[in-house]
C-alpha positions in Angstrom: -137.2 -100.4 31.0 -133.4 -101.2 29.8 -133.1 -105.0 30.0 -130.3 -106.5 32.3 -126.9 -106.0 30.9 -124.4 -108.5 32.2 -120.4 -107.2 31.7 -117.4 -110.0 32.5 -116.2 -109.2 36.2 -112.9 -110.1 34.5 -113.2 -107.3 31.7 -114.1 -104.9 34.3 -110.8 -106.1 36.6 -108.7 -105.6 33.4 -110.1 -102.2 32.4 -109.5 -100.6 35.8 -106.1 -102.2 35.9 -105.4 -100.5 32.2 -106.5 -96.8 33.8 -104.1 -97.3 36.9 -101.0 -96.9 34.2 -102.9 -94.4 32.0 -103.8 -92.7 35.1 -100.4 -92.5 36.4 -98.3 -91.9 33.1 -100.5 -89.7 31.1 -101.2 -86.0 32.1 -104.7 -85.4 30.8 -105.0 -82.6 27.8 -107.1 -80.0 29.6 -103.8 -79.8 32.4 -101.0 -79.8 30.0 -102.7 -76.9 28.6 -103.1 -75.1 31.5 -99.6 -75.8 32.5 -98.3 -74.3 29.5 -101.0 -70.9 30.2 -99.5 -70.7 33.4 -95.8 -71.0 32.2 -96.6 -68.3 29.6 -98.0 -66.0 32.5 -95.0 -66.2 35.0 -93.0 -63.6 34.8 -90.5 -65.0 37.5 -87.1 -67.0 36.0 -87.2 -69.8 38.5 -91.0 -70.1 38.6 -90.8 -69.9 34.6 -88.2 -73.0 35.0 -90.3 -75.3 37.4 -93.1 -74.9 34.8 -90.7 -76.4 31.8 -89.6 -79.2 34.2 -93.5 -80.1 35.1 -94.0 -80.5 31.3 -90.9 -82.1 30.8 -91.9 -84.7 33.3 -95.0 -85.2 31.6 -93.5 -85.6 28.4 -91.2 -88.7 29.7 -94.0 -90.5 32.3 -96.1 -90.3 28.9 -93.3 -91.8 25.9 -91.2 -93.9 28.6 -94.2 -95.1 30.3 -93.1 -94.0 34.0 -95.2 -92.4 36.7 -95.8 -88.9 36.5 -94.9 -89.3 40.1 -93.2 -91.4 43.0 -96.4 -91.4 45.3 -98.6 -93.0 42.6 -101.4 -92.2 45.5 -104.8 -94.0 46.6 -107.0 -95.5 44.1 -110.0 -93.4 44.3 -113.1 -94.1 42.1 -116.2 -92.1 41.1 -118.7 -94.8 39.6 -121.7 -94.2 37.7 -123.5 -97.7 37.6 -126.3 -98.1 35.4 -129.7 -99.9 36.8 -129.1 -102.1 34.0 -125.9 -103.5 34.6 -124.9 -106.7 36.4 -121.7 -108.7 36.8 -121.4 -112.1 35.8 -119.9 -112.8 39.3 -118.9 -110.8 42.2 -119.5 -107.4 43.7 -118.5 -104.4 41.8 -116.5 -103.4 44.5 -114.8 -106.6 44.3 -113.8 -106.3 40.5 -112.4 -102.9 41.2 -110.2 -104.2 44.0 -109.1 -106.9 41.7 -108.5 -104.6 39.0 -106.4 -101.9 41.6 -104.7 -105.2 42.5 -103.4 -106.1 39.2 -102.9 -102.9 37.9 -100.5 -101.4 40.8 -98.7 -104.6 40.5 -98.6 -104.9 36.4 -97.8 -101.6 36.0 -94.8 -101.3 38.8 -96.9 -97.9 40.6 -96.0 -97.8 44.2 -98.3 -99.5 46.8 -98.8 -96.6 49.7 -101.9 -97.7 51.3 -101.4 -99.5 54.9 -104.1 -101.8 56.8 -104.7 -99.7 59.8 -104.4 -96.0 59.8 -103.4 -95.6 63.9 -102.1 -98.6 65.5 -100.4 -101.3 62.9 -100.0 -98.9 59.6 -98.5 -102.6 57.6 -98.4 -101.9 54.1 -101.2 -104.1 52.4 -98.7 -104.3 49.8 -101.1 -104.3 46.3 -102.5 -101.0 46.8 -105.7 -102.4 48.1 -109.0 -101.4 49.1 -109.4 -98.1 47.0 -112.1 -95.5 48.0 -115.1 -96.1 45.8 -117.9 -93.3 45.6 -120.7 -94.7 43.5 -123.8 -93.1 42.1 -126.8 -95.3 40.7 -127.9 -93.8 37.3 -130.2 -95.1 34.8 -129.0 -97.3 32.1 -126.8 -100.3 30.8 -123.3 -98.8 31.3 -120.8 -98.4 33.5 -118.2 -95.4 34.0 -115.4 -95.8 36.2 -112.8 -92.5 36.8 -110.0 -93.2 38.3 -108.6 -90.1 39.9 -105.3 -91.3 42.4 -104.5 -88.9 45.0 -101.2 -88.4 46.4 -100.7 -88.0 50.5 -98.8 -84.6 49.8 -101.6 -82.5 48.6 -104.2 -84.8 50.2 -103.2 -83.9 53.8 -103.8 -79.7 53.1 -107.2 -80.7 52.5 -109.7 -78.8 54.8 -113.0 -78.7 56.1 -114.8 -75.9 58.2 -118.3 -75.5 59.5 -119.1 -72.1 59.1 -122.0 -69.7 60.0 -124.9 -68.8 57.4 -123.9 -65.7 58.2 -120.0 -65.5 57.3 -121.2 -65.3 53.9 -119.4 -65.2 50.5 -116.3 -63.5 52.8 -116.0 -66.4 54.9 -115.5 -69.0 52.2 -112.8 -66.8 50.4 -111.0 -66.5 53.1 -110.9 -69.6 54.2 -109.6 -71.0 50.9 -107.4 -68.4 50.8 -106.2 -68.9 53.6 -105.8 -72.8 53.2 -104.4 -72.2 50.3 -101.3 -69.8 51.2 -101.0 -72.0 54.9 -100.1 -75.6 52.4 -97.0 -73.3 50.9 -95.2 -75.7 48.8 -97.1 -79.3 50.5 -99.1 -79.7 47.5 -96.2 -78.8 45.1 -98.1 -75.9 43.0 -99.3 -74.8 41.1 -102.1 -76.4 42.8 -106.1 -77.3 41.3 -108.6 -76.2 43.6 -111.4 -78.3 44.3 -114.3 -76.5 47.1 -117.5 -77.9 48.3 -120.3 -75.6 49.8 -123.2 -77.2 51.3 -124.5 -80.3 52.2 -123.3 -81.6 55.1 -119.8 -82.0 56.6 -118.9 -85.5 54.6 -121.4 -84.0 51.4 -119.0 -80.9 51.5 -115.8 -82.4 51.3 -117.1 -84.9 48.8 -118.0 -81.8 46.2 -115.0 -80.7 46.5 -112.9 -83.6 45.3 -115.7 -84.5 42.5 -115.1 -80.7 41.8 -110.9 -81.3 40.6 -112.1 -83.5 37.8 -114.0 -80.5 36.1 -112.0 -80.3 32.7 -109.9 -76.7 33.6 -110.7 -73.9 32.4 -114.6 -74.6 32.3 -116.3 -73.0 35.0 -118.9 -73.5 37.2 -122.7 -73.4 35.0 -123.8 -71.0 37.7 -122.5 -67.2 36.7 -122.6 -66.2 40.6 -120.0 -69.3 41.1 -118.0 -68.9 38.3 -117.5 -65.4 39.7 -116.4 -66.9 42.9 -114.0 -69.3 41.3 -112.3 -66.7 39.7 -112.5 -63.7 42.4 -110.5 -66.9 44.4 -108.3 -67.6 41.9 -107.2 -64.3 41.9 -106.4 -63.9 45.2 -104.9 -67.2 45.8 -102.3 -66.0 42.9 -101.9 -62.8 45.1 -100.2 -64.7 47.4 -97.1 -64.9 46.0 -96.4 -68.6 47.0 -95.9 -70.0 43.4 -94.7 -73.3 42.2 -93.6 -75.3 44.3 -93.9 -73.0 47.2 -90.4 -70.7 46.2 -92.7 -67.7 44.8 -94.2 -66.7 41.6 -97.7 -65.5 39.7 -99.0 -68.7 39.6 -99.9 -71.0 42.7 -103.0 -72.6 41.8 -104.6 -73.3 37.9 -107.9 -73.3 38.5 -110.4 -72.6 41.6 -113.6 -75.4 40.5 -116.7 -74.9 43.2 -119.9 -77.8 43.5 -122.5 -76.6 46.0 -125.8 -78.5 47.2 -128.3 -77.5 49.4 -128.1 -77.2 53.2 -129.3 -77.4 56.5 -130.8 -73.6 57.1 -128.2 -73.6 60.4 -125.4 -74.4 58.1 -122.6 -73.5 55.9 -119.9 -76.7 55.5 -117.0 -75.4 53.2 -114.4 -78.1 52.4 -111.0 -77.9 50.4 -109.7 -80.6 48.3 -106.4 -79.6 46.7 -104.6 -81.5 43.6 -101.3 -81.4 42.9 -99.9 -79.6 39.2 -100.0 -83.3 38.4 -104.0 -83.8 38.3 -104.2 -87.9 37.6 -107.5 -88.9 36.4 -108.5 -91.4 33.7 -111.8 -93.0 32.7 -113.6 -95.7 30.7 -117.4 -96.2 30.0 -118.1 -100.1 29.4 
């Protein structure tokens, strides 16, 4: 057995408030370079010229140290917390409320998140709480990914109960059809994230978990990787392109998580990212 591990709740505040501005001003490696695929595989002029103004954009948020973009999104975190690990004070969720806090506000990102989601919808005005999504592991460190998410391609997000018996039809349809419905909401070219399984909330949490898959690695499973691309495919069939004006490419990547389910039940959900796919991470 590890023995207790105690980390500063101070040093894990300032870490977290370091990936907000990496998170929001540096497009990670594995997108630029599907960016620059996809602009090599449009064949359309204006498509063509939407591609060399998404790297553009990531070339200036990354040397002038500006967001990548004006809705710098929710903080959403995927923890891994080792068994081992402890905090000198505090809750974890505590220090990475402090560290959205100080981070949002150091590093000028907008604050979009508001108190109440129906009646009073005030601004809390420091970005705060973030949505945390922790997983217990064994050992003496702690990851935190950051991964913001923007209202735009958030709110084409989709889940749907199907039947057992829809099958392997069902689900590409449904994407599909998800997909070509959002148009240019998301601004594509878009990553798609899909959850099978589980149940409804399992499903639509695999499918966000699934859009920080580096791109371009597929699923482990050859029958899903089959499925990812077969989707792929027909999303870019669609013909809505970047930014929803037409063009080869709408989405980069199709990434699919499944888990087991309920022998009644088939949840598919839909978790779509933007062509500017934040994430950032640190192990302490």
């Amino acid at each position: 057995m590890n023995p207790i591990r105690i980390l500063s709740f101070d040093a894990v505040a300032d870490a977290v408030a370091d990936l907000c501005g990496k998170a929001a001003c540096d497009l990670p490696a594995d997108v630029l370079k599907a960016l620059q695929s996809g602009r090599e595989k449009e064949r359309g002029e204006t498509a063509r010229d939407f591609f060399d103004q998404y790297l553009e954009n990531a070339r200036i948020a990354r040397e002038e140290r500006m967001p990548l973009c004006q809705d710098t999104g929710f903080a959403v975190f995927f923890i891994e917390l080792g068994d081992a690990v402890r905090l000198d004070r505090g809750t974890l969720t505590e220090a990475l409320t402090e560290g959205t806090r100080r981070g949002y506000g150091e590093h000028y990102l907008r604050k979009s998140i508001v108190n109440d989601p129906l009646f009073d919808r005030k601004n809390t005005t420091d970005n705060t709480p973030p949505v945390i999504h922790l997983e217990l592991v064994p050992g003496d460190q702690l990851r935190i990914i950051l991964a913001p998410k923007g209202g735009g391609s958030e709110n084409m997000s989709a889940v749907r109960m199907l039947k057992p018996s829809d099958g392997k039809t069902g689900v590409v349809n449904f994407v599909v059809e998800t997909v070509r419905n959002a148009g240019g909401n998301p601004c594509p070219p878009t990553i798609v994230g899909v959850g099978i399984g589980g149940t409804m909330e399992k499903a639509a949490l695999l499918a966000k978990r699934a859009l920080l898959r580096p791109l371009g690695q597929p699923n482990p499973d050859p029958r899903y990787a089959a499925l990812e691309q077969e989707i792929l495919e027909k999303i870019n069939a669609t013909g809505v392109g970047p930014q929803g004006l037409g063009g080869d490419i709408t989405s980069l990547a199709v990434h699919i998580d499944f888990h087991p389910c309920h022998i009644a039940s088939m949840p598919v959900a839909l978790n779509l990212n933007c062509h500017a796919a934040r994430h950032a991470e640190v192990t302490l």
